[in-house]
DOFIKE-612691 format. One record per residue (C-alpha): x, y, z; chain; residue number from 1; residue in three letters. Coordinates in steps of 0.25 Angstrom, whole numbers, plus 5000, padded with zeros to 4 digits. Example, Ala and Ser with C-alpha at 12.3 -4.5 7.8 and 13.67 -1.06 7.14 Angstrom:
BEGIN
<<5049 4982 5031> A 1 ALA>
<<5055 4996 5029> A 2 SER>
REM end
This chain:
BEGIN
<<5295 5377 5367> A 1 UNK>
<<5293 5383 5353> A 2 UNK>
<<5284 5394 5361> A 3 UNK>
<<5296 5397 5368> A 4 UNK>
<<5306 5397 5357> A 5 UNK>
<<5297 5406 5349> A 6 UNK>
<<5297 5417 5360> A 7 UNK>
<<5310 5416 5361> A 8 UNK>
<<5311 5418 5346> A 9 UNK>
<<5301 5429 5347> A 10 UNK>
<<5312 5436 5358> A 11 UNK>
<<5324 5435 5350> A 12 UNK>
<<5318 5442 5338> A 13 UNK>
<<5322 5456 5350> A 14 UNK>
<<5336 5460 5350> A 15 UNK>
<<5342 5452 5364> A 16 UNK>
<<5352 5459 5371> A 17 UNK>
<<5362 5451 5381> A 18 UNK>
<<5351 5446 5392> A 19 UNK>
<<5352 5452 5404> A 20 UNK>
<<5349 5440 5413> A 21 UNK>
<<5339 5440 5422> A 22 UNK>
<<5343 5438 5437> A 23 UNK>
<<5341 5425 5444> A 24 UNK>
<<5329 5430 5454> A 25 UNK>
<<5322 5435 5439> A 26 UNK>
<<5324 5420 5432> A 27 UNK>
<<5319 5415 5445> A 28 UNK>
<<5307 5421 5445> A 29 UNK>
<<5305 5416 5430> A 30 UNK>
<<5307 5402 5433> A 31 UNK>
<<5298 5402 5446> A 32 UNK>
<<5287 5411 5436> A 33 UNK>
<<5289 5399 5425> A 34 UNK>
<<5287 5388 5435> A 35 UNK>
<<5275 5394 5443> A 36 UNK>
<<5269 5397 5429> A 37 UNK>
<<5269 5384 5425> A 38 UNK>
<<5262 5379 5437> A 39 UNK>
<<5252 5389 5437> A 40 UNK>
<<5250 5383 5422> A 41 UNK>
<<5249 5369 5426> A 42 UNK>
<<5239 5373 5439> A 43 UNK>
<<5231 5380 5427> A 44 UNK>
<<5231 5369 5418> A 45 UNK>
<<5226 5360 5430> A 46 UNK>
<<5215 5367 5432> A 47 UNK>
<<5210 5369 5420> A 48 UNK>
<<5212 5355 5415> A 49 UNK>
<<5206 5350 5428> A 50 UNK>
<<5193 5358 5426> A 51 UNK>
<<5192 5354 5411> A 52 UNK>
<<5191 5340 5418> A 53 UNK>
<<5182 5343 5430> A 54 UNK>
<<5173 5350 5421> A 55 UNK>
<<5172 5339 5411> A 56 UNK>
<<5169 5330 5422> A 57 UNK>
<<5157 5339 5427> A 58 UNK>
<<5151 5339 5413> A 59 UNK>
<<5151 5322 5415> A 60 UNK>
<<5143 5324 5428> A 61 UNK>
<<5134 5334 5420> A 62 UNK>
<<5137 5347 5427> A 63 UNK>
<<5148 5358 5425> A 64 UNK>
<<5154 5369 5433> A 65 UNK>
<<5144 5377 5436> A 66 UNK>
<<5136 5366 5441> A 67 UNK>
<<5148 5361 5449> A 68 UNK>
<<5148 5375 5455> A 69 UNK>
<<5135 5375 5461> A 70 UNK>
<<5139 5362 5469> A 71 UNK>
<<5151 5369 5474> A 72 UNK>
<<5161 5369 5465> A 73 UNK>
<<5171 5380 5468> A 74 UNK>
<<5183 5379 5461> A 75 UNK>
<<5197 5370 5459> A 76 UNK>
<<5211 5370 5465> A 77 UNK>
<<5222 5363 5457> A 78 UNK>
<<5235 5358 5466> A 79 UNK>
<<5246 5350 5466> A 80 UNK>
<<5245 5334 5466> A 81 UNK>
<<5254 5322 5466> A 82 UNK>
<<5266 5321 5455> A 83 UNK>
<<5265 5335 5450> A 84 UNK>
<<5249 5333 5445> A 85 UNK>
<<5240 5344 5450> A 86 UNK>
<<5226 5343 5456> A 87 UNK>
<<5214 5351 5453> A 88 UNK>
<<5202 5351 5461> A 89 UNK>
<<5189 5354 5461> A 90 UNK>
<<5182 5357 5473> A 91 UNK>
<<5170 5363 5479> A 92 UNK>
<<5164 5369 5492> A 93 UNK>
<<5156 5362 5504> A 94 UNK>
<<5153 5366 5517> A 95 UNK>
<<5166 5376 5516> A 96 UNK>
<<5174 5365 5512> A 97 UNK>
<<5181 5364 5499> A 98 UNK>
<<5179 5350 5492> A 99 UNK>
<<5185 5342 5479> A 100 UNK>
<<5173 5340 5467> A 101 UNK>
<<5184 5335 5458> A 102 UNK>
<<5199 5334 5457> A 103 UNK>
<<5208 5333 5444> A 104 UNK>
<<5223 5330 5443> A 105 UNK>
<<5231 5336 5432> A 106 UNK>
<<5244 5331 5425> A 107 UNK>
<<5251 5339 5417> A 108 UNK>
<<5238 5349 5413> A 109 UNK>
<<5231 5337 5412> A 110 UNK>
<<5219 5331 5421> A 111 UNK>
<<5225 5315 5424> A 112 UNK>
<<5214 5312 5434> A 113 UNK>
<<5202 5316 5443> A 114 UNK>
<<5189 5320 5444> A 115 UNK>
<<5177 5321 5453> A 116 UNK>
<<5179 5319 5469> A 117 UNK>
<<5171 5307 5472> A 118 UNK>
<<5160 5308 5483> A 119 UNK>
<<5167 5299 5492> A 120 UNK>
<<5182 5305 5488> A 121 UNK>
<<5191 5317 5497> A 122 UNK>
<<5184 5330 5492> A 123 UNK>
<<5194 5337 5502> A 124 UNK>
<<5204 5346 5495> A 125 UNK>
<<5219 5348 5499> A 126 UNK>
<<5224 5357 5508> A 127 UNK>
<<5232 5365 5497> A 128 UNK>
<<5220 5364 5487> A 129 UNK>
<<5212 5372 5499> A 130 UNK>
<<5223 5381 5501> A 131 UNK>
<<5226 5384 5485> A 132 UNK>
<<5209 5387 5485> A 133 UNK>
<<5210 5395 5496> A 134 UNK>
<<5221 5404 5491> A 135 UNK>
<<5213 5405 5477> A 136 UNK>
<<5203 5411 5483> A 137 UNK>
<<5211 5421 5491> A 138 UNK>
<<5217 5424 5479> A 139 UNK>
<<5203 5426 5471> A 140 UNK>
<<5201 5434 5483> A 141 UNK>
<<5211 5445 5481> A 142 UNK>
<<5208 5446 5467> A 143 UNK>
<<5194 5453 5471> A 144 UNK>
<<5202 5465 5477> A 145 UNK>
<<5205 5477 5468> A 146 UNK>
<<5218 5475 5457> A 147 UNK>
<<5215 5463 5456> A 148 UNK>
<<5210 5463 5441> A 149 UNK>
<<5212 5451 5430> A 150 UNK>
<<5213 5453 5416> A 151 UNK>
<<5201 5445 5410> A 152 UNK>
<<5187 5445 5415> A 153 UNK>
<<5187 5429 5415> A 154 UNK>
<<5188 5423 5429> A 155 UNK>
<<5202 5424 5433> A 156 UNK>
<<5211 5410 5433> A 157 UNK>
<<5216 5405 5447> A 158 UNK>
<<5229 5396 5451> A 159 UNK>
<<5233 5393 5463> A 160 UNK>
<<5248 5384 5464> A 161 UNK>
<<5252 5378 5475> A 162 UNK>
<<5261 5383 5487> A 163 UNK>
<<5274 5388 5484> A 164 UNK>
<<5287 5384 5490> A 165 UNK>
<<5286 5397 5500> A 166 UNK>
<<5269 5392 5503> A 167 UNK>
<<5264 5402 5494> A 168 UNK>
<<5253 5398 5486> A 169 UNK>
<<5250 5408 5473> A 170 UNK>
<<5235 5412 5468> A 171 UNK>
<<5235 5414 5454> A 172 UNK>
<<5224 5422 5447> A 173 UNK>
<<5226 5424 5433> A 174 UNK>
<<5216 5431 5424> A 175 UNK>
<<5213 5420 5413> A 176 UNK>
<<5212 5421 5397> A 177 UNK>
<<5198 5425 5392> A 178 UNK>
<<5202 5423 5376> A 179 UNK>
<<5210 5414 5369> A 180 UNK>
<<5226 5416 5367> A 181 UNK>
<<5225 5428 5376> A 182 UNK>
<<5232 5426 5390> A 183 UNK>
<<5232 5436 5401> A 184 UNK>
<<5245 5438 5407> A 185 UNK>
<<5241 5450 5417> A 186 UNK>
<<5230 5448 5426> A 187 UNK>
<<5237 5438 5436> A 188 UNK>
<<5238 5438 5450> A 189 UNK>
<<5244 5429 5462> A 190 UNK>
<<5241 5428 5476> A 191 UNK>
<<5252 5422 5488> A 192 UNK>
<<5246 5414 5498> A 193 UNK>
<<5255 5408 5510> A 194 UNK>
<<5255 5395 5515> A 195 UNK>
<<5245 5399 5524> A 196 UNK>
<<5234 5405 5514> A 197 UNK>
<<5237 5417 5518> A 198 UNK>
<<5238 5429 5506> A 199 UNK>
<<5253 5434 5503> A 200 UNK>
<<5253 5441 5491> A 201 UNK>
<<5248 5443 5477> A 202 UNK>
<<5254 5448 5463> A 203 UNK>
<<5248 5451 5449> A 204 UNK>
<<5257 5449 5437> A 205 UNK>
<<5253 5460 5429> A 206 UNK>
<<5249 5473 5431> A 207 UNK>
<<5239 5474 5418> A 208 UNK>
<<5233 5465 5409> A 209 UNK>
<<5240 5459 5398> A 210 UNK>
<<5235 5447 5389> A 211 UNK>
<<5246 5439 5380> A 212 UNK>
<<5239 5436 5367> A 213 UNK>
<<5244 5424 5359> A 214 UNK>
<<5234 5424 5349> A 215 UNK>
<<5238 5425 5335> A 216 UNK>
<<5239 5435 5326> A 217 UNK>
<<5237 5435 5311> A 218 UNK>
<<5236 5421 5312> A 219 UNK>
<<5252 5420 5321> A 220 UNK>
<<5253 5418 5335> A 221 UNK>
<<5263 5427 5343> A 222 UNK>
<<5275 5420 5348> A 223 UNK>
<<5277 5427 5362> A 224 UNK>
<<5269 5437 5370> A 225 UNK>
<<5274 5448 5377> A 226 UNK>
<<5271 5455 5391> A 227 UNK>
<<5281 5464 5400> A 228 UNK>
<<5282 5462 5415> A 229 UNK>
<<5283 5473 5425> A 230 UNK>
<<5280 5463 5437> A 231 UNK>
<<5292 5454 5438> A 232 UNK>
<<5305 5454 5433> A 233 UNK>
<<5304 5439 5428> A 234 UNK>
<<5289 5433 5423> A 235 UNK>
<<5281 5428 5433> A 236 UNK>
<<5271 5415 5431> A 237 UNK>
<<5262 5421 5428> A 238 UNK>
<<5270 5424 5414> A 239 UNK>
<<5272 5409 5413> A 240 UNK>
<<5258 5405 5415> A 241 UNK>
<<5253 5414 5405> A 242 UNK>
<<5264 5408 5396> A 243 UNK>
<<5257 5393 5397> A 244 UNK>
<<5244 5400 5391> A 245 UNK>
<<5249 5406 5379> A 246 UNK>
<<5254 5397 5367> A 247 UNK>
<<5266 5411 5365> A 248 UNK>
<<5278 5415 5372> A 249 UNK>
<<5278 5425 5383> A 250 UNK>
<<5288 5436 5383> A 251 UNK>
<<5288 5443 5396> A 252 UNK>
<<5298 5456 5399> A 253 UNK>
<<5300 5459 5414> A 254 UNK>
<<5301 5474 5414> A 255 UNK>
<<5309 5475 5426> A 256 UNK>
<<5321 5470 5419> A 257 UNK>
<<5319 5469 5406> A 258 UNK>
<<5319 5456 5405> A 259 UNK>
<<5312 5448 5393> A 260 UNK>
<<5307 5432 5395> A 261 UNK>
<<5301 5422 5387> A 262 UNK>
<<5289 5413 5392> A 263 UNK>
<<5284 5402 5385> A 264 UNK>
<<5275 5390 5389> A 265 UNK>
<<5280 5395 5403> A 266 UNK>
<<5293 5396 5402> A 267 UNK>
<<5302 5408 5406> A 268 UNK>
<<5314 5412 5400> A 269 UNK>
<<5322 5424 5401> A 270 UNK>
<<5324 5431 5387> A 271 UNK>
<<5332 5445 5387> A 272 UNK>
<<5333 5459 5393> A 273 UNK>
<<5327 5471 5386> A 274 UNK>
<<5338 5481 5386> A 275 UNK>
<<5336 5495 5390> A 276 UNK>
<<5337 5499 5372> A 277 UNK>
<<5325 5489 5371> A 278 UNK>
REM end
């Protein structure tokens, strides 16, 4: 909350004409990006908090990833469970058949329970969870062909979020943070898959690089960062999920219609219009 008010604080410092309100399809389309942002965050923070765990029980057994690996070990898929909680598991390959090592549920960004699959337990993974492994790795697939590039040189960060209303299932491949306080908010791409499996479509958020950098300077901390958007007329999720990685606010202007918005901890508002004297 104080985030927020201090880039709105931040925006009033510029002269604000009468706003211009955006039309309905344009503040639909930030409360859809807000929404889908914060479940990309909390499929993020599944993973990440679910590995943390299944690594810290691999070093009770005395062995690691790497060791893991060579047993055949090839990855996780993190899906929906009962009561809101999501589900991250860890699975390998035998025989061409994809197979549990160890499930977590998370709570809130916080493992509640889990662990290794027992010899004698069901190893067999969930329809949706092969679907969801299957469209990763179509999507990793596509990101081989040319103008496909990522920002950073680190291994790129993958999400994949269940169906949507319509069956379509979105591939995230985000390029992930190689230093501290910087956060890459170009490099991003999504990939459709129908109800079927099939391949629909696929978009990428921005068409250069461009990092936000909250680090401090002489010792203060900036209160918002600024990016423009030539994309959309409204910030997309992508906007919103980077907003859940930085500890500023996020000002976006959609250039289409000069439009300003404030983001903080994943929250869209609508701000002002830039008129034409601006």
């Amino acid at each position: 909350m104080m985030k927020h008010l201090a880039l709105l604080f931040a925006l009033a410092l510029f002269p604000i004409p009468a706003l211009a309100v955006p039309t309905s399809e344009e503040l639909a389309a930030a409360s859809e990006a807000e929404k889908i942002g914060e479940e990309m965050f909390a499929y993020d923070q599944a993973a990440w908090h679910a590995t943390d765990r299944f690594q810290a029980d691999l070093r009770r057994q005395g062995m690691d990833i790497p060791k893991v690996a060579e047993r055949g070990l090839k990855g996780y898929v993190v899906e929906p469970d009962e009561g809101g909680r999501l589900r991250a598991t860890f699975y390998g390959e035998r025989d061409r058949q994809r197979l549990a090592m160890a499930r977590y549920v998370v709570e809130n960004g916080r493992v509640v329970s889990g662990g290794f699959v027992p010899a004698d337990g069901d190893r067999n993974l969930s329809l949706l969870a092969l679907r969801m492994i299957d469209a990763r790795e179509m999507a990793m697939t596509a990101m081989m062909k040319p103008d496909h590039a990522m920002c950073s040189q680190s291994r790129p960060n993958t999400l994949v979020l269940p169906p949507r209303p319509n069956g379509m299932m979105p591939v995230y491949v985000l390029t992930t943070t190689t230093q501290a306080e910087i956060y890459p908010a170009g490099g991003h791409y999504r990939f459709d898959f129908d109800s079927e499996g099939k391949f629909v479509r696929e978009r990428r958020f921005m068409k250069s690089c461009f990092d936000v950098n909250s680090s401090p300077k002489n010792g203060v901390r900036p209160e918002f960062a600024g990016v423009t958007h030539l994309l959309d007329a409204a910030p997309t999720e992508i906007h919103a999920f980077v907003s859940r990685n930085i500890p500023i606010g996020l000002m976006v202007i959609t250039v289409s219609n000069r439009a300003v918005w404030g983001i903080a901890n994943g929250k869209v508002e609508y701000i002002r219009d830039i008129p034409d004297n601006d």
